[in-house]
gemmi code that builds the backbone of each chain (N, CA, C; Angstrom):
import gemmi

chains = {
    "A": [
        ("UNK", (-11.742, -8.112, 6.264), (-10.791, -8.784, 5.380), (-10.406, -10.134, 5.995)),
        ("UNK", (-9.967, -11.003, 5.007), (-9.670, -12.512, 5.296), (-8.386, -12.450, 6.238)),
        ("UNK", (-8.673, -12.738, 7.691), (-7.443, -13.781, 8.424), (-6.332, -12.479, 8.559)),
        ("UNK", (-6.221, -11.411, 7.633), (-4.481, -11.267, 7.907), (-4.880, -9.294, 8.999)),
        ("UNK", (-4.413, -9.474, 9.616), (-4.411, -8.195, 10.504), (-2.982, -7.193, 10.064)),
        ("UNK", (-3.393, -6.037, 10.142), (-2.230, -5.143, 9.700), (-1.723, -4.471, 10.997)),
        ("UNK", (-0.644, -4.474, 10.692), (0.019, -4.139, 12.028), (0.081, -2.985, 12.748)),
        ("UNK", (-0.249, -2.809, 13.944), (0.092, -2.121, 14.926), (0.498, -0.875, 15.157)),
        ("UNK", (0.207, 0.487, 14.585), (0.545, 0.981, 14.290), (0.877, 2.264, 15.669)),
        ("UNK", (1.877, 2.760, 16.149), (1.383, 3.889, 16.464), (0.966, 4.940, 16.446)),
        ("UNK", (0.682, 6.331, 17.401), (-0.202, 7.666, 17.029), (1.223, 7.968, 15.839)),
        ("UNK", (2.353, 7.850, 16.339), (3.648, 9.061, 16.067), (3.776, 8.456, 14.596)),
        ("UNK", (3.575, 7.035, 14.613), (4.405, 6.392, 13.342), (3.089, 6.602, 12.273)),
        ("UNK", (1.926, 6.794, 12.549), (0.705, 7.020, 11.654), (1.381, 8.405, 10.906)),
        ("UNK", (1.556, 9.328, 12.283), (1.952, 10.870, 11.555), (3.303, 11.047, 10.257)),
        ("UNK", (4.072, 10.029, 10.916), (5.151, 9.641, 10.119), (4.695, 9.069, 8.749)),
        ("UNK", (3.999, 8.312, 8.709), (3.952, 7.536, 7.680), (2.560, 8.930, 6.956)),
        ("UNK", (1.908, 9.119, 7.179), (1.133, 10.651, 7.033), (1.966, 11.506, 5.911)),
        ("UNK", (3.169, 11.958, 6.737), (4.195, 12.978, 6.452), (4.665, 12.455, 4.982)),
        ("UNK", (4.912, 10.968, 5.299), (6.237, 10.991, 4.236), (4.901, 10.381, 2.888)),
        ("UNK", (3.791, 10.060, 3.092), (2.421, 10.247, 2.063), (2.402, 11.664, 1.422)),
        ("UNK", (1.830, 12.466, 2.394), (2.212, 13.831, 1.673), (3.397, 13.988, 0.907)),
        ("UNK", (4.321, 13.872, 1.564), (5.812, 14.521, 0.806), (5.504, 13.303, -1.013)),
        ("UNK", (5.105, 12.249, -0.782), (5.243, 11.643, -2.442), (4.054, 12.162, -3.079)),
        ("UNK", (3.084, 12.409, -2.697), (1.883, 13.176, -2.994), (2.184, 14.379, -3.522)),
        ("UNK", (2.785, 15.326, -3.043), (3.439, 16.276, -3.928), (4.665, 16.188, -4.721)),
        ("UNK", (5.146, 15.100, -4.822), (6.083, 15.470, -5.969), (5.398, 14.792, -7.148)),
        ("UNK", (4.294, 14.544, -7.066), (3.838, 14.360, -8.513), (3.079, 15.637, -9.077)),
        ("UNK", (3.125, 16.504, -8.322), (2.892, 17.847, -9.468), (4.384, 18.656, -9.838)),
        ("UNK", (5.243, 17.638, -9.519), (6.600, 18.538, -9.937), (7.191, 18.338, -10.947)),
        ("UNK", (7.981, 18.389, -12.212), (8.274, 18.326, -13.115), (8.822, 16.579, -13.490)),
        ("UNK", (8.427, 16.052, -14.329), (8.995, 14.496, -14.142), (10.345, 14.428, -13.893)),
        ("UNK", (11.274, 15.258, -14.988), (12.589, 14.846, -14.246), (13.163, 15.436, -13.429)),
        ("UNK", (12.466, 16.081, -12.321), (12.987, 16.494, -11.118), (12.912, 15.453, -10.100)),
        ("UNK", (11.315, 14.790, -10.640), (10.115, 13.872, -9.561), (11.322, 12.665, -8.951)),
        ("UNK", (12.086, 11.914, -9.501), (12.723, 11.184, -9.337), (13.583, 11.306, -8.568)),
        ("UNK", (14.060, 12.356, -8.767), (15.460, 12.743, -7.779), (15.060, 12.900, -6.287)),
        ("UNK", (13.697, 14.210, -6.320), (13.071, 14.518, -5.708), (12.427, 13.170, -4.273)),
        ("UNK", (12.213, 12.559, -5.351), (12.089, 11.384, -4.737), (13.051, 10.364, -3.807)),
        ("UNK", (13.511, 10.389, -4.472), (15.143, 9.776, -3.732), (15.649, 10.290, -2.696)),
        ("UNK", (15.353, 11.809, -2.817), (15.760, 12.540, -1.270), (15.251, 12.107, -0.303)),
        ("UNK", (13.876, 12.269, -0.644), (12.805, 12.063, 0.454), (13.148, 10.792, 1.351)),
        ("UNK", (12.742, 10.049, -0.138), (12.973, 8.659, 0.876), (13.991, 8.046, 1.704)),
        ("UNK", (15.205, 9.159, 0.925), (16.579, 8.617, 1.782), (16.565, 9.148, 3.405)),
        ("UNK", (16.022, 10.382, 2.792), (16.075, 11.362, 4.545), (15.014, 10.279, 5.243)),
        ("UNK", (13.718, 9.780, 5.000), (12.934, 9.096, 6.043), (13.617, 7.830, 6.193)),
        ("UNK", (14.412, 7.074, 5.772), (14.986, 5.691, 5.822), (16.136, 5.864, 6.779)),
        ("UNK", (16.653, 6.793, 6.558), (17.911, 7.156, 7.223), (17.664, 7.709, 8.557)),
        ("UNK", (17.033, 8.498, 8.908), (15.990, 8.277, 10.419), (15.010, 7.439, 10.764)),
        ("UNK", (14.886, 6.926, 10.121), (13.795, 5.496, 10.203), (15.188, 4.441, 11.371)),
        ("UNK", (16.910, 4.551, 10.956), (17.301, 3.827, 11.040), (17.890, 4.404, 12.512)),
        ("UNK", (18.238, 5.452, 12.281), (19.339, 6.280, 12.874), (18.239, 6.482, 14.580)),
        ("UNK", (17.601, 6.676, 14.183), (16.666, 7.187, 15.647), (16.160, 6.021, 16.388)),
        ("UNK", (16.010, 6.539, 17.711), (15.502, 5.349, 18.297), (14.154, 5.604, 18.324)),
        ("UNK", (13.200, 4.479, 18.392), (11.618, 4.578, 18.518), (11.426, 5.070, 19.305)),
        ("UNK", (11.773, 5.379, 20.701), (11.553, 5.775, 21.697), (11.710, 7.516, 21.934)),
        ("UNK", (12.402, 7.748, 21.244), (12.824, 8.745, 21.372), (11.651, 10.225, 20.717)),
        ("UNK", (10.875, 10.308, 21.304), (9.884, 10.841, 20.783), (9.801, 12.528, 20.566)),
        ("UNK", (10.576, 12.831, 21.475), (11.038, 14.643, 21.322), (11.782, 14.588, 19.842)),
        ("UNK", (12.445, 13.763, 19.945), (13.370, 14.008, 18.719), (12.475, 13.507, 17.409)),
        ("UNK", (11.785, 12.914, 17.373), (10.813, 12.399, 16.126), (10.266, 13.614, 16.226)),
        ("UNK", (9.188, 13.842, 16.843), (8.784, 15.043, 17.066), (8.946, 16.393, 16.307)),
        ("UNK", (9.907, 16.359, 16.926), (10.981, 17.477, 16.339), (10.890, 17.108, 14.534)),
        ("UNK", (11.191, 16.629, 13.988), (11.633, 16.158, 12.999), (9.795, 16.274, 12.001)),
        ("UNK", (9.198, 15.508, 12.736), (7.990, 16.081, 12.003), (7.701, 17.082, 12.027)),
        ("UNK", (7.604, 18.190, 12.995), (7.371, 19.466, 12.602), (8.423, 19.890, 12.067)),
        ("UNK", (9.469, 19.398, 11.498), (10.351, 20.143, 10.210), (10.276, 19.663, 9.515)),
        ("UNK", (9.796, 18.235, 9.069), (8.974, 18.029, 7.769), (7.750, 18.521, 7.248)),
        ("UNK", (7.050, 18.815, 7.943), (5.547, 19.832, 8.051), (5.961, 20.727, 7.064)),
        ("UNK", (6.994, 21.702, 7.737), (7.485, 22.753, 7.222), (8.312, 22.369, 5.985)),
        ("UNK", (9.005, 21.637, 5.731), (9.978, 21.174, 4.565), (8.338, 20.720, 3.336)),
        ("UNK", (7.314, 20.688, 3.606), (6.915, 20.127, 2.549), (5.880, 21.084, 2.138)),
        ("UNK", (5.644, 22.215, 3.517), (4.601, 22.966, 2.635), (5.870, 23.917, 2.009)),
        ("UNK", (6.636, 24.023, 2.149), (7.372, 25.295, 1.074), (7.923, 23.991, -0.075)),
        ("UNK", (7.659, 22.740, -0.247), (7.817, 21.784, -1.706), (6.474, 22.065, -2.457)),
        ("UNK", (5.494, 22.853, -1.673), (4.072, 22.339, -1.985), (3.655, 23.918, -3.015)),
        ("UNK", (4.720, 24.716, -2.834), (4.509, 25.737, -3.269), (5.277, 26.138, -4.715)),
        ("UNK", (4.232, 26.256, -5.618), (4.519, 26.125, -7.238), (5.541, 26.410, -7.953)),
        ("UNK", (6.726, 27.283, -7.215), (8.091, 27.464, -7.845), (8.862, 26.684, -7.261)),
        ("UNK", (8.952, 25.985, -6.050), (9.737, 24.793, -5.938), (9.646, 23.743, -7.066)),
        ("UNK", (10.960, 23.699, -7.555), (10.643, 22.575, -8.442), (11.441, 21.269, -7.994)),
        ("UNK", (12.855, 21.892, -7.838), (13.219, 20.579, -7.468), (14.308, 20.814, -5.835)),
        ("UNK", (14.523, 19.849, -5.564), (15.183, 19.780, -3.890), (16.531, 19.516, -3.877)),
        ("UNK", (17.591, 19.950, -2.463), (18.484, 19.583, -2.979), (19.263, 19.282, -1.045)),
        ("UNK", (19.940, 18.497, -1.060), (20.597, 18.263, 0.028), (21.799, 18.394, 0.538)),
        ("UNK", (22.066, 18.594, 2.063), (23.424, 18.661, 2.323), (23.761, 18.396, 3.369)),
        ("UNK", (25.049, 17.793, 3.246), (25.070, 16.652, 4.229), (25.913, 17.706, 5.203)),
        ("UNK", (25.640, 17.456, 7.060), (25.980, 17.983, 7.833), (26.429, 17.190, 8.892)),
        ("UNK", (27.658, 17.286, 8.960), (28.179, 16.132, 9.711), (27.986, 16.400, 11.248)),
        ("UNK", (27.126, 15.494, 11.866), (26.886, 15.509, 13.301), (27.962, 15.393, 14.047)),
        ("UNK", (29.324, 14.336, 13.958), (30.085, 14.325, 14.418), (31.566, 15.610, 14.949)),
        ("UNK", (30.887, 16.661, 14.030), (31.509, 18.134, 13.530), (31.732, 18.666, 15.127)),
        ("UNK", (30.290, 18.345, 15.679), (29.888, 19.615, 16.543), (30.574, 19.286, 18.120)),
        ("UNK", (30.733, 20.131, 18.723), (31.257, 20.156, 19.940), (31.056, 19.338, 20.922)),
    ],
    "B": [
        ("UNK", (5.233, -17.258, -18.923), (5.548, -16.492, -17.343), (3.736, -16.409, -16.685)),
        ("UNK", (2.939, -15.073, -17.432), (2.031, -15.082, -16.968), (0.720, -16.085, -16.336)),
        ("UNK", (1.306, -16.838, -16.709), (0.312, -18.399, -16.694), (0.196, -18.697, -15.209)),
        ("UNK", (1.814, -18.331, -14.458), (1.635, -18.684, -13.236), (0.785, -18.315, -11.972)),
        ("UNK", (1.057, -16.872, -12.227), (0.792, -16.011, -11.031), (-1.114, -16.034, -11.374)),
        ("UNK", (-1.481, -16.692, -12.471), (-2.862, -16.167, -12.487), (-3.517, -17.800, -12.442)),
        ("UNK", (-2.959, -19.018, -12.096), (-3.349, -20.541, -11.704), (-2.972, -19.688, -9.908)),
        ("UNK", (-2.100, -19.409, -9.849), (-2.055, -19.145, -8.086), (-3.246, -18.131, -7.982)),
        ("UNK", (-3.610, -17.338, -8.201), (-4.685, -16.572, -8.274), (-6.107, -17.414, -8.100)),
        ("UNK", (-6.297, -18.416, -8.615), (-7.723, -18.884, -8.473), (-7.346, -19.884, -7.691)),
        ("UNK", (-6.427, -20.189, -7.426), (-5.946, -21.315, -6.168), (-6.591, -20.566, -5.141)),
        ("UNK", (-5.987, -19.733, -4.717), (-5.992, -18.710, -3.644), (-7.443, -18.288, -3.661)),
        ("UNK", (-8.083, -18.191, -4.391), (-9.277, -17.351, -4.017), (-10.176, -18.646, -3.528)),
        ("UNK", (-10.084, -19.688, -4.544), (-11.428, -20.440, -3.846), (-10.773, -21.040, -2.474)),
        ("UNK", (-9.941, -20.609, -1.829), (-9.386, -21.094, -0.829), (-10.019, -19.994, 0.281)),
        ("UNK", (-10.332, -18.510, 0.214), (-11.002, -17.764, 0.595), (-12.394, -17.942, 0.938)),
        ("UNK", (-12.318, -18.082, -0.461), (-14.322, -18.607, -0.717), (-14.816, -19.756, 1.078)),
        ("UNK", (-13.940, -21.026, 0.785), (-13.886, -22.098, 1.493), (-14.077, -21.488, 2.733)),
        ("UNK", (-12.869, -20.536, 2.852), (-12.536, -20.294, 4.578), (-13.721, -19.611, 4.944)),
        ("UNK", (-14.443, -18.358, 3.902), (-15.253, -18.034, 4.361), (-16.973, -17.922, 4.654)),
        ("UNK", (-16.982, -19.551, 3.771), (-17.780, -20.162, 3.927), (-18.245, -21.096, 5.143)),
        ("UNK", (-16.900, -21.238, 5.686), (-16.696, -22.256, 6.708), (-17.032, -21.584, 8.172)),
        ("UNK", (-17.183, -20.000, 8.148), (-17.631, -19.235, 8.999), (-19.497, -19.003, 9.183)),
        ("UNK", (-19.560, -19.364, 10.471), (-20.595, -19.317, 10.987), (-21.315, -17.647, 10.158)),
        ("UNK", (-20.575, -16.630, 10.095), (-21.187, -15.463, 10.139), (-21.946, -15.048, 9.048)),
        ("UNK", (-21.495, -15.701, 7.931), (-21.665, -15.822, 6.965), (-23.257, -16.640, 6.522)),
        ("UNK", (-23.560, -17.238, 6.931), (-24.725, -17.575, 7.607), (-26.227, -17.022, 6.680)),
        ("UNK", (-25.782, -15.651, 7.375), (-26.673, -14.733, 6.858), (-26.580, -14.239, 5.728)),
        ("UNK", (-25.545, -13.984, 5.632), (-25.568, -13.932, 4.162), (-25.979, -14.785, 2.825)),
        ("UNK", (-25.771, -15.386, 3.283), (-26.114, -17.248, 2.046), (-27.802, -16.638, 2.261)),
        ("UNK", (-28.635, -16.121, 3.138), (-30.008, -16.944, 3.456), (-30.411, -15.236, 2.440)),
        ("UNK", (-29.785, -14.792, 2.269), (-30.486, -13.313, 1.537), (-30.314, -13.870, -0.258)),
        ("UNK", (-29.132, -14.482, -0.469), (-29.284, -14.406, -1.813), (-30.409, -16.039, -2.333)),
        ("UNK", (-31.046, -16.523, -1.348), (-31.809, -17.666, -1.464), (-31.377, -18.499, -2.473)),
        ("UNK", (-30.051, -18.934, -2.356), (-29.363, -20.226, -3.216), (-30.270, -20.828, -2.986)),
        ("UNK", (-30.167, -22.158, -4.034), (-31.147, -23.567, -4.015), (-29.673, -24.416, -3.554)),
        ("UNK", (-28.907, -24.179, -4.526), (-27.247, -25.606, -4.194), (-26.293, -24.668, -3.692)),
        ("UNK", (-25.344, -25.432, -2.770), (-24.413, -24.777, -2.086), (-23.358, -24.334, -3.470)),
        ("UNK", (-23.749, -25.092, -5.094), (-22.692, -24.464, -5.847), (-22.691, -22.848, -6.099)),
        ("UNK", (-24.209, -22.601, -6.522), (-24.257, -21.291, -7.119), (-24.034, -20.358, -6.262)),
        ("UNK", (-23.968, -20.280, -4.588), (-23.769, -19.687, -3.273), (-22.518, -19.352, -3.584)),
        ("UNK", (-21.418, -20.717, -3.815), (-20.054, -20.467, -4.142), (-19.443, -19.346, -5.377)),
        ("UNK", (-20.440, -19.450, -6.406), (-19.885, -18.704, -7.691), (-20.529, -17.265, -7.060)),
        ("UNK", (-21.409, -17.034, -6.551), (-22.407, -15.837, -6.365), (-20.984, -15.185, -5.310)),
        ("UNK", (-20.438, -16.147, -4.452), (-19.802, -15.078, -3.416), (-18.183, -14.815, -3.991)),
        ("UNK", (-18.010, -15.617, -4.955), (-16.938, -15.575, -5.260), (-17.275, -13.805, -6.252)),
        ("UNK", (-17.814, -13.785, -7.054), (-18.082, -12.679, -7.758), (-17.564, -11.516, -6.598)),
        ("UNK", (-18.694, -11.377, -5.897), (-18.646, -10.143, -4.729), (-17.981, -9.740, -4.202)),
        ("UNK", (-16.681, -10.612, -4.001), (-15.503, -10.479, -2.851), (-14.217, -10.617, -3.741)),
        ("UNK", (-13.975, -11.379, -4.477), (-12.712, -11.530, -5.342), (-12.174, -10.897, -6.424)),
        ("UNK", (-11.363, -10.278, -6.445), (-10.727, -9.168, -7.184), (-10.303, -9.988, -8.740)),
        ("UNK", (-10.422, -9.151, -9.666), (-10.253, -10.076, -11.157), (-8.286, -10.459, -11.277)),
        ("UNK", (-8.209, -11.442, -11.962), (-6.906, -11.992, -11.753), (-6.427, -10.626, -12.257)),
        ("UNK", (-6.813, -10.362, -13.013), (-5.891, -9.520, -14.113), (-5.117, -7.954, -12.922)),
        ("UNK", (-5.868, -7.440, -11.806), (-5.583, -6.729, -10.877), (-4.768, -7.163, -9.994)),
        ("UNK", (-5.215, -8.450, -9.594), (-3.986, -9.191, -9.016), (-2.799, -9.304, -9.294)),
        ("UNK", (-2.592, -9.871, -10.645), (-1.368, -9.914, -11.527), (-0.358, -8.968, -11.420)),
        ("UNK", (-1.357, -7.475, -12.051), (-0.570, -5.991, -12.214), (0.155, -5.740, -10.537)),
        ("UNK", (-1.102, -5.516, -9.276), (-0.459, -5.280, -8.163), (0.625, -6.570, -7.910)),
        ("UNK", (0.561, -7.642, -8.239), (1.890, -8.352, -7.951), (3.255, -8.219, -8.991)),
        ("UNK", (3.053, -7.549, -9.906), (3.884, -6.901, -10.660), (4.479, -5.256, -10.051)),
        ("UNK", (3.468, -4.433, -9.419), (4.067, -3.174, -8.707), (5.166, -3.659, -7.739)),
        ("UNK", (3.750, -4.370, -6.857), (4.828, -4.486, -5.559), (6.280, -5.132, -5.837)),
        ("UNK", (6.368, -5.890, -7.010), (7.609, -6.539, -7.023), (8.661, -5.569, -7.385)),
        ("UNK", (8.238, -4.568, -8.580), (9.055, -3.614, -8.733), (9.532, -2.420, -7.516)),
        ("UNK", (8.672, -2.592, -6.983), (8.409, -1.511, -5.992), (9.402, -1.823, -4.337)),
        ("UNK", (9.583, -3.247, -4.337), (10.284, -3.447, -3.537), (11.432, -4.153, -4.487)),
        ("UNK", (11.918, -4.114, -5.437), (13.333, -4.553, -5.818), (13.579, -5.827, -5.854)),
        ("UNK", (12.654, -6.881, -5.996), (12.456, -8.197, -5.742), (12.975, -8.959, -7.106)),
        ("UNK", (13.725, -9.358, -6.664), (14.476, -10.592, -8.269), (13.060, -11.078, -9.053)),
        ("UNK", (13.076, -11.231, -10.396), (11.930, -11.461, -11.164), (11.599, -12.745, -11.091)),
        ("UNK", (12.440, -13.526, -10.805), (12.317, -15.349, -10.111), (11.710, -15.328, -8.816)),
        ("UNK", (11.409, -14.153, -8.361), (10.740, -14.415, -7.341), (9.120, -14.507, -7.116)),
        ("UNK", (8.584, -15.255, -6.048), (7.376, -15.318, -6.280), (6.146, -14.589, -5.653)),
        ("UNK", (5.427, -13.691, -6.025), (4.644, -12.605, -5.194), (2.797, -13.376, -5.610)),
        ("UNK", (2.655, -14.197, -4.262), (1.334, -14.424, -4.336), (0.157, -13.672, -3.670)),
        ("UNK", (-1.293, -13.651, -4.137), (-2.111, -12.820, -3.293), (-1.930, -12.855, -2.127)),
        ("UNK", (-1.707, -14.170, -1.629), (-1.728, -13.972, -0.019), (-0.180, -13.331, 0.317)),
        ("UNK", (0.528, -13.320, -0.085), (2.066, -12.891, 0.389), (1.339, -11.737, 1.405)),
        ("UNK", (2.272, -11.418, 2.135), (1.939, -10.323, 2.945), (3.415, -9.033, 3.023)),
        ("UNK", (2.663, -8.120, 2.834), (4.015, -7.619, 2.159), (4.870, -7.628, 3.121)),
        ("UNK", (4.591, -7.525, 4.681), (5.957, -7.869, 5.707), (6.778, -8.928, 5.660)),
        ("UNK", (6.070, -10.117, 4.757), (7.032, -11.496, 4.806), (8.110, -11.372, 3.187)),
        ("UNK", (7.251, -10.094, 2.606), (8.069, -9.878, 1.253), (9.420, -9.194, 1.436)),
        ("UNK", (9.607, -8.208, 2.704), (10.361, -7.697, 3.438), (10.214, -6.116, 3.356)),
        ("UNK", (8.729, -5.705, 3.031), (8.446, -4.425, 3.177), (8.072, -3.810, 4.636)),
        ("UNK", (8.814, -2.979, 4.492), (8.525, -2.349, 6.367), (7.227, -1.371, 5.542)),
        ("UNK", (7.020, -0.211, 7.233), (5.658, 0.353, 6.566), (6.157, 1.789, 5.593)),
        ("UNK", (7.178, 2.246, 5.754), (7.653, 3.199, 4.570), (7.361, 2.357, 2.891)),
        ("UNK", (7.879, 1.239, 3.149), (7.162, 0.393, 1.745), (6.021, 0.759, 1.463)),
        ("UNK", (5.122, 0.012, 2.547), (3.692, -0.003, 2.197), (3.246, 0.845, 1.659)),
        ("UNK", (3.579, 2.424, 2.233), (3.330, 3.878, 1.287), (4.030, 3.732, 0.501)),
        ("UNK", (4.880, 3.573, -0.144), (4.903, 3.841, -0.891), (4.830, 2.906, -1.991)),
        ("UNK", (3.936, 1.700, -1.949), (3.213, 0.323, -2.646), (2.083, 1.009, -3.155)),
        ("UNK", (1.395, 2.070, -1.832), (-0.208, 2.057, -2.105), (-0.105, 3.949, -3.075)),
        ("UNK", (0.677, 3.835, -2.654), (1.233, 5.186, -3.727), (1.337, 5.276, -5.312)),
        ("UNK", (2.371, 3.707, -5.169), (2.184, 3.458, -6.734), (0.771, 2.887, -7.574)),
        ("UNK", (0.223, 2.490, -6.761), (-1.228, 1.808, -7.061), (-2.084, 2.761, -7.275)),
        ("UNK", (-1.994, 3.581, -6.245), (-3.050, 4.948, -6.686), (-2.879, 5.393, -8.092)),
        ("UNK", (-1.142, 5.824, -8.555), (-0.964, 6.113, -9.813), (-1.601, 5.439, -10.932)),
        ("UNK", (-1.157, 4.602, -10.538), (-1.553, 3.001, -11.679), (-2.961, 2.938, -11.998)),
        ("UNK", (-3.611, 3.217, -10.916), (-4.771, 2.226, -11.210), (-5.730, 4.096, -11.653)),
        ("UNK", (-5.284, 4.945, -10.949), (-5.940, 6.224, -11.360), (-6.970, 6.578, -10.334)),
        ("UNK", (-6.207, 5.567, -8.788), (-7.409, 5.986, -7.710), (-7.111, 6.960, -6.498)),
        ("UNK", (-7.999, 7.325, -5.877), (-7.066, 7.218, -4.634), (-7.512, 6.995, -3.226)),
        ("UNK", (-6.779, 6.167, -2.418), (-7.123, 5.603, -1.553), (-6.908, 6.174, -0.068)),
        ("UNK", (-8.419, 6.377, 0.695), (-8.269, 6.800, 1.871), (-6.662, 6.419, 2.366)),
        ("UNK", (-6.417, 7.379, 3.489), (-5.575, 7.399, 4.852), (-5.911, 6.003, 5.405)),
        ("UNK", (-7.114, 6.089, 6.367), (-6.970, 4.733, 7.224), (-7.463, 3.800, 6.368)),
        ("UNK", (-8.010, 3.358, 5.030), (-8.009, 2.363, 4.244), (-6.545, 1.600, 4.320)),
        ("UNK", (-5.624, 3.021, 3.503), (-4.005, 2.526, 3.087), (-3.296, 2.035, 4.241)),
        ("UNK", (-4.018, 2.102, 5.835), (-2.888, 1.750, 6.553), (-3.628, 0.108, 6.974)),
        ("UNK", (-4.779, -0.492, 5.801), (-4.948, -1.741, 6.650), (-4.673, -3.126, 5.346)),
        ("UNK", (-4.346, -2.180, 4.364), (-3.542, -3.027, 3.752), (-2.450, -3.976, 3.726)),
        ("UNK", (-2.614, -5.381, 3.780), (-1.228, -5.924, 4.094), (-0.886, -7.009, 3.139)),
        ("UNK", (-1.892, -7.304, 2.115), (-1.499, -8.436, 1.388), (-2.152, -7.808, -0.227)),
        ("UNK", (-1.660, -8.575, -1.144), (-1.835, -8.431, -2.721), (-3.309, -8.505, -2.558)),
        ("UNK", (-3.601, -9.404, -2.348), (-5.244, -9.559, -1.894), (-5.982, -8.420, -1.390)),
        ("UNK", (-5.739, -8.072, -0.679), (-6.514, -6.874, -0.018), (-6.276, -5.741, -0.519)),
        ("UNK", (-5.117, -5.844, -1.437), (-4.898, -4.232, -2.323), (-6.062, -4.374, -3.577)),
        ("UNK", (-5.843, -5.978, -3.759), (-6.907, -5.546, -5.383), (-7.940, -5.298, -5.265)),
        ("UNK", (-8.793, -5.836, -4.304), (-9.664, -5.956, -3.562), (-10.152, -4.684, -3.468)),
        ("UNK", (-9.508, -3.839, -2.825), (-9.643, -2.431, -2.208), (-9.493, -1.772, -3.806)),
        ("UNK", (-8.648, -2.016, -4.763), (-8.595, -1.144, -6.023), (-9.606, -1.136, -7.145)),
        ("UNK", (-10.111, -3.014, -6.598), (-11.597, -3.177, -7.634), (-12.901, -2.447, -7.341)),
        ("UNK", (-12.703, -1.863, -6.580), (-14.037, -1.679, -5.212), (-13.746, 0.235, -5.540)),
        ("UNK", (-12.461, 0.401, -5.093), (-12.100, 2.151, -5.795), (-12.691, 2.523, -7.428)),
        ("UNK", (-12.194, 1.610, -8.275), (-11.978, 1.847, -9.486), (-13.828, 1.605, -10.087)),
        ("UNK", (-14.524, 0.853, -9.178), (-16.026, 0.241, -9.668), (-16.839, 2.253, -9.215)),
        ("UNK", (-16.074, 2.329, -8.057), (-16.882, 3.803, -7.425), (-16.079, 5.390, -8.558)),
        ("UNK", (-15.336, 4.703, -9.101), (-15.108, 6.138, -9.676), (-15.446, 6.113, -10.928)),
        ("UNK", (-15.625, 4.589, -11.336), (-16.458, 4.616, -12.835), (-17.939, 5.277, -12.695)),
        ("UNK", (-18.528, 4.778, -11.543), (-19.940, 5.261, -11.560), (-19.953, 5.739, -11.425)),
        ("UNK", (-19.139, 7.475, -10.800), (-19.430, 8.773, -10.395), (-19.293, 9.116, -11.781)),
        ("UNK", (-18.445, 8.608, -12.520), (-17.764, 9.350, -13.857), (-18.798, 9.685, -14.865)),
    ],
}
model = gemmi.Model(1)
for chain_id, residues in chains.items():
    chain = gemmi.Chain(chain_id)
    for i, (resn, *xyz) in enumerate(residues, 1):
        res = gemmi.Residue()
        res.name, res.seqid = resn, gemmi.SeqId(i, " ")
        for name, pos in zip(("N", "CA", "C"), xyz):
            atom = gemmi.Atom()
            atom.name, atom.element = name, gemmi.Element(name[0])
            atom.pos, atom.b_iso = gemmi.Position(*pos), 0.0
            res.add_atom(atom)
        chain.add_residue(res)
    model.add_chain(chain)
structure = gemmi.Structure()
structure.add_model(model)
structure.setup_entities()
């Protein structure tokens, strides 16, 4: 391709960006007006650790992809239709 | 409206053409299709490599929606979507909507070397030519 190089990617942030492919990849077999909402979760939960985490911090990414792994094969399964969230305040805990 | 983005469109491409004419590597290539004038070399490579405005147009119409971009704003082939202010959660989900759109779908390490309007249509004219002919 002409002149422009794409950036830099790392192993962790490939898997990341992987993960959150899959996760929009399946919500298009989910009902349209779930798909949207559905959608909105997703992307809020990856934006919001996109922000919240440090790059460095790789146990904790880590971590987080193998519970997205898991968060998307039980989305991937035909009676999930739609998702739902709840907020847990970190500041709560001891 | 449409008038614009598709005069920047052939701006941009024979500006490609140029650059990559201006490369030694290329060379070889010119000596296979045995041009007689350096014009018909130009139209011959322009065909092969340049995505039709009309693909251009649409992907500069996604991405704009796709990143929330004021409609006064201006999304050219070359833009690169990092200077548009897409991080790489964008990008998936740019090459996401394109897959929909266009009815393709595009490798893993293809989608991660995408970075400009250009190289999406490019990559969607080239998808969409291989799934007509399987079809």
């Amino acid at each position: 391709m002409v002149g422009s190089r794409a950036p830099k990617l790392s192993g962790i942030q490939k898997q990341v960006l992987s993960l959150y492919r899959g996760f929009l990849r399946t919500t298009r077999s989910k009902p349209p007006e779930n798909r949207a909402h559905i959608e909105s979760i997703i992307s809020g939960e990856f934006r919001k650790n996109s922000k919240l985490i440090d790059r460095k911090d790789f146990l904790h990414i880590e971590y987080l992809i193998r519970r997205g792994k898991k968060q998307l094969d039980q989305l991937k399964t035909v009676d999930s239709v739609t998702l739902s969230s709840s907020n847990v305040d970190d500041s709560t805990k001891p | 409206m449409a008038a614009v983005p598709v005069t920047c469109v052939r701006l941009t491409t024979s500006m490609h053409t140029n650059q990559i004419i201006g490369k030694p590597s290329t060379l070889k290539l010119v000596s296979f299709g045995r041009a007689t004038s350096g014009l018909s070399r130009l139209s011959r490579f322009q065909i092969s490599c340049a995505a039709k405005p009309e693909t251009v147009t649409k992907v500069c119409e996604i991405v704009k929606t796709q990143l929330a971009l004021s409609a006064d704003s201006v999304v050219e082939p070359d833009s690169k979507f990092s200077a548009l202010g897409a991080d790489s959660l964008d990008t998936v989900e740019i090459v996401m909507t394109l897959e929909e759109e266009f009815g393709i779908s595009v490798e893993e390490e293809n989608s991660q070397n995408i970075t400009t309007v250009q190289e999406a249509a490019d990559l969607i004219e080239k998808l969409v030519e291989k799934k007509n002919a399987t079809a």
